[in-house]
N, C-alpha and C positions, 0 to 999 in steps of 0.2 A: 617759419619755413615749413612748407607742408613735406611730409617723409613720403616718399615713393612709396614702400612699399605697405604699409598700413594708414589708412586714415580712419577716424573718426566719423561717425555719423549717426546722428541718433543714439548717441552714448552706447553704441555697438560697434566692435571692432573688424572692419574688413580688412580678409585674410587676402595679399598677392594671388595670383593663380598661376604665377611665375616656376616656383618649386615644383608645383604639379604638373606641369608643360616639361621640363626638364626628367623627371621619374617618369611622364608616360611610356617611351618606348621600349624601359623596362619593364616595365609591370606589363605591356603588349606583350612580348616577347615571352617575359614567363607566363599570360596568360592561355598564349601560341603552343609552347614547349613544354610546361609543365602542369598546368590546373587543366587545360581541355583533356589530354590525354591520360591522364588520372581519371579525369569522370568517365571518361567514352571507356576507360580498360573496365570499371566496375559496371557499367550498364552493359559493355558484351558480354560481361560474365551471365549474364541471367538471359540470354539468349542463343538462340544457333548464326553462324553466319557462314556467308558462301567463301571462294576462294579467296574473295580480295578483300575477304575482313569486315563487310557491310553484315550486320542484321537482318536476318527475313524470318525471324518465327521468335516469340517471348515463350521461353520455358520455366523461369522462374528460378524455384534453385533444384530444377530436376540436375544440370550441369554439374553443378557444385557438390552434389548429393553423386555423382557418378563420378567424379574425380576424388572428392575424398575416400572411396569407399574401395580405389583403386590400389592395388599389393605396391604395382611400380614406383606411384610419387609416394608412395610413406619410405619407401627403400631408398629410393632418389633422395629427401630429404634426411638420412640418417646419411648418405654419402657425404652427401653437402655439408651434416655437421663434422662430419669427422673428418675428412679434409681442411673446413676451416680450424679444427683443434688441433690438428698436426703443426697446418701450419703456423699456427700460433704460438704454440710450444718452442718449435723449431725458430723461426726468426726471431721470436724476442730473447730466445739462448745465443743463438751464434750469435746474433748485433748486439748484445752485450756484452758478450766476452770480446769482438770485436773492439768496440766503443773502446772499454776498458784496457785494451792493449794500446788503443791511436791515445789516448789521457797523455801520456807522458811524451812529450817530443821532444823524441829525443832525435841522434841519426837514423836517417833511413826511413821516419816515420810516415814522411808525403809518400813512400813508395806505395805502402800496406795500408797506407791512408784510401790512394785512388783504387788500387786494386780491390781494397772492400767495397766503394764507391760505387764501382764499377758497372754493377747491373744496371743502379739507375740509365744506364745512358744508353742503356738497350730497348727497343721496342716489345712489348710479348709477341708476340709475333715469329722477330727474325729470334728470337731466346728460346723459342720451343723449336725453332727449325734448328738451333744447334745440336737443340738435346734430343730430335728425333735423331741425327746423324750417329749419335755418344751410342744413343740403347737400340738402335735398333740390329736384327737376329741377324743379317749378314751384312758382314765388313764392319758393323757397326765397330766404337771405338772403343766400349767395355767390353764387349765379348775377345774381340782382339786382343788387349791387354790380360782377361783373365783366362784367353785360349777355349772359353766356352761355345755354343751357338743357343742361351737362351733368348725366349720371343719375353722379353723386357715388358712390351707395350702390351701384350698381346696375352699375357696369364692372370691369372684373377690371384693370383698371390705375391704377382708385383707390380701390376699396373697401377695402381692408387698411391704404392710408394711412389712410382717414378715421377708421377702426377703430382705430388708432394714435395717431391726434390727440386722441382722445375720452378714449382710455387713459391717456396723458403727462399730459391736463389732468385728470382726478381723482384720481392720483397725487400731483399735484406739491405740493397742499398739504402734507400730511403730509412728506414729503419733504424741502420749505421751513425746516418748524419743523424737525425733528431739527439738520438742517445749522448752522440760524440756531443755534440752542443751541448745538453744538459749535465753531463758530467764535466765536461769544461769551465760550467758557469759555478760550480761549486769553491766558494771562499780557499783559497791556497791555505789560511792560516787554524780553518776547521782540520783539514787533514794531517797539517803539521803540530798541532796540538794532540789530536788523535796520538799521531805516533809517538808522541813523548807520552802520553801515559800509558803506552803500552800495548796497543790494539793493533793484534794482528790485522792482514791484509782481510780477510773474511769480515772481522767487524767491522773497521773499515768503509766495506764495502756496506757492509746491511745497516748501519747507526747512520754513516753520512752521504756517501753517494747518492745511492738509492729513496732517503727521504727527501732531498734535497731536489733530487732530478725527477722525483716523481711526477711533475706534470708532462712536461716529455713523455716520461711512460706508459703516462696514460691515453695519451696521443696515440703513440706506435703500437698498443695494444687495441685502440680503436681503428686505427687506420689498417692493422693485419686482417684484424676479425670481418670487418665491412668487405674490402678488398676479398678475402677466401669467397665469401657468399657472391662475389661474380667473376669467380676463375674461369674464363671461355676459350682463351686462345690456345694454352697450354694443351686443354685435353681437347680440343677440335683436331688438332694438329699430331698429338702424340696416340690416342687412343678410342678416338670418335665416342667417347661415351662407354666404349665396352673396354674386356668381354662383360656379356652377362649383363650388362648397366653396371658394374663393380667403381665405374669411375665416375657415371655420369652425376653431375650437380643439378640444383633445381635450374641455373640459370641455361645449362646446355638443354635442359629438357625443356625450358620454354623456346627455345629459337628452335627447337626441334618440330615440336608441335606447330607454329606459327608459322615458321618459313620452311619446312620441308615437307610435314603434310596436311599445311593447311585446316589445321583445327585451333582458329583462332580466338575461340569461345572458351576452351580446354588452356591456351596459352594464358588467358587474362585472368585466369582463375590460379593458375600457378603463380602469374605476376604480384597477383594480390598475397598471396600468401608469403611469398619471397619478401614482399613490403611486412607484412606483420610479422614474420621471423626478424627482420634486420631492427625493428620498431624495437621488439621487445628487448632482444639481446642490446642495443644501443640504452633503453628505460635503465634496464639492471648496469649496464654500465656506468651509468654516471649515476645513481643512487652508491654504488660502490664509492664513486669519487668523493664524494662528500665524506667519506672515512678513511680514504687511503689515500688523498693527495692532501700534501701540503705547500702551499702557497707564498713566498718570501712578501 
């Protein structure tokens, strides 16, 4: 009985084309969506283009030699990291302490369950229209409460925070759940041995929790990091990038350049670099994991 999909011939084996009829209109698609526009961002970079983004002069890396050599995107880039390090700090603390409070369900736990949950289920978007309402200088809902009229959004010694607060808390859901999951998956009978010989809650938490859940971890530590490097909606909405640039990130400063004034050359050069910042910190990342996750 001959087999559909390989036969023999000449003591060479034909492969179906069946498999690769099925995969084309993936491999279209990301060749559409993701390989073209990859190449076309590095080839604008070495040239000028008009408003709509076409090429009309090859300059080489005069572009790139003007951008890097520029005070703004090294500041822009130091924003971007310290942003992403706040926030990183900040959500993988609270959704831990979190996590570790939902471990035990006990009563009540579904309430403080969903309430940590919560962000996820909000858009970024309608989540900075809240927080613009919270800080902003009149009526807003911090000022009211601490009877002040500070401009929140609007001073270079607290917009980055606000921008940060906004950050932490649509993070955290996501963040919450993985945690809760991997502290959950931890053997009942580890913990209960722990506490018979004696280990405080601190041990506890650093001998078994923590090594056990460490892949989680290292999840929610890449999924924060990744996510800070394209915080847009928060400061579009809370602080347009100022004062000063004190808020703006690489990735506001490239829609800035691109879609408002049209220096698209200038855009693909900061895209590129946005990609080799996120490339590198992603390498060190998981060289880290090979030492600090452990795997059941």
């Amino acid at each position: 009985m001959k087999d559909l999909g390989n036969t023999l011939q000449g003591g060479r084996k034909r492969v179906s084309p069946l498999p690769y009829l099925f995969i084309a209109p993936v491999l279209i698609l990301f060749g559409m969506f993701t390989i073209y526009p990859f190449i076309r961002t590095i080839l604008l970079s070495f040239t000028l283009t008009n408003a709509y983004g076409n090429p009309t002069k090859f300059v080489g890396l005069q572009m790139w030699k003007r951008v890097l050599s520029n005070e703004t995107f090294w500041k822009v880039m130091g924003v971007t990291l310290k942003v992403a390090a706040i926030n990183l700090v900040g959500t993988f603390t609270l959704a831990t302490i979190f996590a570790l409070i939902s471990t035990n369900q006990g009563r009540g736990s579904k309430i403080y369950q969903t309430m940590f949950a919560l962000p996820m289920a909000i858009a970024s978007a309608p989540a900075a229209g809240i927080f613009v309402f919270i800080f902003r200088q009149k009526n807003g809902l911090l000022n009211s409460i601490l009877g002040t009229t500070i401009a929140w959004q609007h001073e270079v010694q607290y917009a980055i925070w606000v921008v940060c607060i906004v950050t932490i808390w649509m993070h955290i859901g996501a963040s919450f759940i993985f945690l809760l999951v991997g502290f959950r998956n931890v053997p009942t009978e580890l913990v209960e041995s722990a506490v018979l010989d004696g280990a405080n809650p601190i041990q506890k938490i650093r001998h078994i929790l923590i090594p056990i859940a460490s892949p989680q971890i290292f999840f929610v530590l890449f999924l924060n990091i990744n996510s800070s490097f394209k915080s847009f909606a928060q400061i579009k909405l809370l602080t347009g990038g100022g004062p000063v640039n004190s808020t703006k990130t690489i990735i506001y400063y490239i829609y800035e350049n691109a879609l408002i004034k049209g220096r698209f050359e200038t855009a693909c050069i900061q895209a590129i670099s946005l990609f080799l910042l996120i490339f590198i910190v992603t390498r060190i990342q998981f060289a880290l994991e090979k030492k600090a996750v452990h795997y059941q």
